[in-house]
PyMOL commands that place a pseudoatom at each C-alpha (Angstrom):
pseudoatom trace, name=CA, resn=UNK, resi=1, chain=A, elem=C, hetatm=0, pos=[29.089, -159.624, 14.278]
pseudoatom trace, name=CA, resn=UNK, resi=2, chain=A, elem=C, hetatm=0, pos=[28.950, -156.190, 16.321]
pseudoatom trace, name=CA, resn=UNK, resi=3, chain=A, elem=C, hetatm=0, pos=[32.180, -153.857, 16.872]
pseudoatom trace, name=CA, resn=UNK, resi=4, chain=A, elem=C, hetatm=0, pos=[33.743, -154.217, 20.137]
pseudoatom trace, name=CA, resn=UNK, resi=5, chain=A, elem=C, hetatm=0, pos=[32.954, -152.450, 22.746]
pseudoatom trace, name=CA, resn=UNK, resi=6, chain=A, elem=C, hetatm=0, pos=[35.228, -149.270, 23.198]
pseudoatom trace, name=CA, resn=UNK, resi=7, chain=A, elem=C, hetatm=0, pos=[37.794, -149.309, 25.588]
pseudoatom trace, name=CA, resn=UNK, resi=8, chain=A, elem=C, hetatm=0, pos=[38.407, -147.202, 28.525]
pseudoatom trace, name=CA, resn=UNK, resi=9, chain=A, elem=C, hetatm=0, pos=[40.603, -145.186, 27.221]
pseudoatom trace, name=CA, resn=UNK, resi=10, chain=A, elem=C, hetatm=0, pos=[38.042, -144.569, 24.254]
pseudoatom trace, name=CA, resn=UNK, resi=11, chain=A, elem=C, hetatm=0, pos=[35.430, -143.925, 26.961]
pseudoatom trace, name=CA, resn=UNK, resi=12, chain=A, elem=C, hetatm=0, pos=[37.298, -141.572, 29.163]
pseudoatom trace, name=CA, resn=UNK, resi=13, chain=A, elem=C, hetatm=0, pos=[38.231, -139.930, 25.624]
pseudoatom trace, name=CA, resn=UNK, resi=14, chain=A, elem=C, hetatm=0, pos=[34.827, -139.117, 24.814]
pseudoatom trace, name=CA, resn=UNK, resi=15, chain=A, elem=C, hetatm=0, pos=[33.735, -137.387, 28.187]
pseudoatom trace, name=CA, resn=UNK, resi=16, chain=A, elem=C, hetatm=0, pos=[37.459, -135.133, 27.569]
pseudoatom trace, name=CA, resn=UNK, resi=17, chain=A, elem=C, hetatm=0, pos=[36.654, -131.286, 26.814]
pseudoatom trace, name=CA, resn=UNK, resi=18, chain=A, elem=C, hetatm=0, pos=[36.827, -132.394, 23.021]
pseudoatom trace, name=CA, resn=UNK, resi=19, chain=A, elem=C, hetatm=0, pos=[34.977, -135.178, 22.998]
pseudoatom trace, name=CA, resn=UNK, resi=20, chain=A, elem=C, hetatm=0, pos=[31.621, -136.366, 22.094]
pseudoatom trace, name=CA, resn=UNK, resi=21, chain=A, elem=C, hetatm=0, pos=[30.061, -136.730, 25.614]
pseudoatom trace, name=CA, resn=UNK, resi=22, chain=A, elem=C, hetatm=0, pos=[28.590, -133.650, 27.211]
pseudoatom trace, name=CA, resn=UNK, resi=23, chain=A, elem=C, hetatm=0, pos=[28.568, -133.880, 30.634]
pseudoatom trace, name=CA, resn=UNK, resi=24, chain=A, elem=C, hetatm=0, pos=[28.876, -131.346, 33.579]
pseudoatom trace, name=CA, resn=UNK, resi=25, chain=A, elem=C, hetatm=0, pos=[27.283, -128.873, 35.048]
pseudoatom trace, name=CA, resn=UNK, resi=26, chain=A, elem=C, hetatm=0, pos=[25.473, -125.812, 33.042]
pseudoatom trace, name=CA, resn=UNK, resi=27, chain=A, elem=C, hetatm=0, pos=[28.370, -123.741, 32.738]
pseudoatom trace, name=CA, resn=UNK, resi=28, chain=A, elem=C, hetatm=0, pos=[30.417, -126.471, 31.432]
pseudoatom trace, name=CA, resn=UNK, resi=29, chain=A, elem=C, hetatm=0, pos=[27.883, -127.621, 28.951]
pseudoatom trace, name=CA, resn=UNK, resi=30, chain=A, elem=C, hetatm=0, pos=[27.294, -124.224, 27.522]
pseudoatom trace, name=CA, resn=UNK, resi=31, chain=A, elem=C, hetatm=0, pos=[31.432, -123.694, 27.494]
pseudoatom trace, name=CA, resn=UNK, resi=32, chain=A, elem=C, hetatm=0, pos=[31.620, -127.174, 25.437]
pseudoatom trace, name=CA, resn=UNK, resi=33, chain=A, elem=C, hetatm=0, pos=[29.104, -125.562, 22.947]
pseudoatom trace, name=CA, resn=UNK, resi=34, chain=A, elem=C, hetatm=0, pos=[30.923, -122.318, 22.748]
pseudoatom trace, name=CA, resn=UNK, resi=35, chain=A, elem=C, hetatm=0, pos=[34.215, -123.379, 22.083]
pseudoatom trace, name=CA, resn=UNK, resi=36, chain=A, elem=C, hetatm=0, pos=[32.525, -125.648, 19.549]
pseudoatom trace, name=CA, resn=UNK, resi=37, chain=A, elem=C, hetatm=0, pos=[30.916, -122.570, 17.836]
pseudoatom trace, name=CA, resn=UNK, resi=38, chain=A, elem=C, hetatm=0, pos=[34.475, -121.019, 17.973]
pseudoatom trace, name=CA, resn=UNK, resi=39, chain=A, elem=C, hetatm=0, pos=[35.941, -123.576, 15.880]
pseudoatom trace, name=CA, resn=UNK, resi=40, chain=A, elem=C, hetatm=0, pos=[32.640, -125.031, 13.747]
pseudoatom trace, name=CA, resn=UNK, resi=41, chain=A, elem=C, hetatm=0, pos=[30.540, -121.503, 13.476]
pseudoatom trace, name=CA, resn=UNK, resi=42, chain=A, elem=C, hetatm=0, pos=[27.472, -123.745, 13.653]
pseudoatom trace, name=CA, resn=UNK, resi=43, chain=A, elem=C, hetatm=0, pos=[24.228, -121.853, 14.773]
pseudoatom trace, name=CA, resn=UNK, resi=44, chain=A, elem=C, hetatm=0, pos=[22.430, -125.275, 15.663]
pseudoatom trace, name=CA, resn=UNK, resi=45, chain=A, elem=C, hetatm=0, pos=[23.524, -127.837, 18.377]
pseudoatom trace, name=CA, resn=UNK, resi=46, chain=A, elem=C, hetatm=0, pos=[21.966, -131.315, 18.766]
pseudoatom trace, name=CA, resn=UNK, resi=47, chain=A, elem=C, hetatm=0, pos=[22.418, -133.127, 21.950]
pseudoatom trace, name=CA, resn=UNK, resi=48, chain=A, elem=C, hetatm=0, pos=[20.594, -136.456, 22.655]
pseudoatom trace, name=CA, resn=UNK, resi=49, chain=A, elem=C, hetatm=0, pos=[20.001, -137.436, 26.125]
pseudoatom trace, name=CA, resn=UNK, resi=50, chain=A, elem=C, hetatm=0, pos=[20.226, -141.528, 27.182]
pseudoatom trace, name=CA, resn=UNK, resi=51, chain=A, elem=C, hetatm=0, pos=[17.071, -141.909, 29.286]
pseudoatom trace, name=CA, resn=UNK, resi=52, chain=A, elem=C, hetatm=0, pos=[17.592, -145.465, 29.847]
pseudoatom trace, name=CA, resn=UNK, resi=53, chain=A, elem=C, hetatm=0, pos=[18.592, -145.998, 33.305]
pseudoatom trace, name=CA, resn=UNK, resi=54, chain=A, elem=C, hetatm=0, pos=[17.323, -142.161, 34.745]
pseudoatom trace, name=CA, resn=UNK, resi=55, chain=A, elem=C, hetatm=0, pos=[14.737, -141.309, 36.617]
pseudoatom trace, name=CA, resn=UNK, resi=56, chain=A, elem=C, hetatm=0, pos=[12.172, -139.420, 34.679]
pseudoatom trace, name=CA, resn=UNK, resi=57, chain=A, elem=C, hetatm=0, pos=[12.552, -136.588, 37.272]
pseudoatom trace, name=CA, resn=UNK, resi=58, chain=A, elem=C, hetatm=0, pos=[16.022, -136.100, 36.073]
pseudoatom trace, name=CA, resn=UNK, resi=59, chain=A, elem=C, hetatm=0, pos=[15.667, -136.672, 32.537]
pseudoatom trace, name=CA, resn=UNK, resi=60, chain=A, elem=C, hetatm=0, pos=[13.079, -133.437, 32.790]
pseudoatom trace, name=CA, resn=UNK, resi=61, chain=A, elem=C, hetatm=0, pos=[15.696, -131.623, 35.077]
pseudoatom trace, name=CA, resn=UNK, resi=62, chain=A, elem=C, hetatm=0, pos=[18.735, -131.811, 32.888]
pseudoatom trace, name=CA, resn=UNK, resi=63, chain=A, elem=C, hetatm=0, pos=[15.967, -130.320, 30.061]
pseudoatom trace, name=CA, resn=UNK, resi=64, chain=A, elem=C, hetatm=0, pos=[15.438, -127.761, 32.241]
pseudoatom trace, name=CA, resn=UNK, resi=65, chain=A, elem=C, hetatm=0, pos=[18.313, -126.774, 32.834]
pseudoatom trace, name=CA, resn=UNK, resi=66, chain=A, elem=C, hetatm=0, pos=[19.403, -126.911, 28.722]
pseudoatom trace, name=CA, resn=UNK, resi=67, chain=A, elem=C, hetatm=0, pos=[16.379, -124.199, 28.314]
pseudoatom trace, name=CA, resn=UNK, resi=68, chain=A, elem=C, hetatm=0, pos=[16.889, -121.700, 31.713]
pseudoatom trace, name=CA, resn=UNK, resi=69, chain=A, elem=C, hetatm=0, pos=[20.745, -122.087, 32.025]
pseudoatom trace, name=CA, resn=UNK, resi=70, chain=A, elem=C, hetatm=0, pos=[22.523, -123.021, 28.951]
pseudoatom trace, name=CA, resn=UNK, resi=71, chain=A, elem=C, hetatm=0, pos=[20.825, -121.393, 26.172]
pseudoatom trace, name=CA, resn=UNK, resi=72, chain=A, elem=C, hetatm=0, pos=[20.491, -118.071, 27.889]
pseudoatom trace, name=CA, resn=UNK, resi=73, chain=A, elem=C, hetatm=0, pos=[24.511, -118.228, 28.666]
pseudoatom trace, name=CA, resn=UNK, resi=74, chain=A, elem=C, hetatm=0, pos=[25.201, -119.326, 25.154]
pseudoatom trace, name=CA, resn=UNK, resi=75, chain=A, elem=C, hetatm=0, pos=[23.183, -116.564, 23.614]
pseudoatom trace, name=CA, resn=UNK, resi=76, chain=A, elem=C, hetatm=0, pos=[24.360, -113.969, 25.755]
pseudoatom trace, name=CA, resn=UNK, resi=77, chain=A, elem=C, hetatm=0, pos=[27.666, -114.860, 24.678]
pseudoatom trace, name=CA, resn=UNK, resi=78, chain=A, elem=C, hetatm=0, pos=[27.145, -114.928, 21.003]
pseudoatom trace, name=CA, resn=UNK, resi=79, chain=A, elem=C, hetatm=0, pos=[25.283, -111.541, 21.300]
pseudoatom trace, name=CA, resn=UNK, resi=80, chain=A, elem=C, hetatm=0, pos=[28.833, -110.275, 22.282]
pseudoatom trace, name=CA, resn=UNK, resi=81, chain=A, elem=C, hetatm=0, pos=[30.074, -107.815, 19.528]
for i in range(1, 81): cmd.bond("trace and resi %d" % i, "trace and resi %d" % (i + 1))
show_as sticks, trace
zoom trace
């Protein structure tokens, strides 16, 4: 038999500033990966995207967005002496 399904609680814990869900707009995204490089020092992030349900439109726009808004705000920042 499976787990259970998380509960709410679990759910709404996981899309929380320290969770595992990254949602939000650019800014917040690339603040969620900051603040993770401020306490992890990691020089790689992975984030996987659920494509299930989304339009294909908007899959390609939140890549977009990873590549013209996030990354260039996260690197600026890390190019900070």
């Amino acid at each position: 038999m499976g787990r259970p399904a998380p509960s709410r609680a679990d759910r709404a814990a996981a899309l929380e500033p320290g969770g595992m869900v990254f949602v939000g707009s650019p800014d917040e995204i690339a603040d969620r990966i900051l603040h993770l490089h401020g306490l992890l020092g990691h020089t790689r992030q992975i984030l996987q995207m659920d494509v299930g349900g989304m339009p294909q439109r908007d899959f390609l726009h939140g890549i977009e967005l990873l590549g013209t808004k996030v990354l260039p705000q996260i690197r600026a920042e890390l190019a900070k002496p």
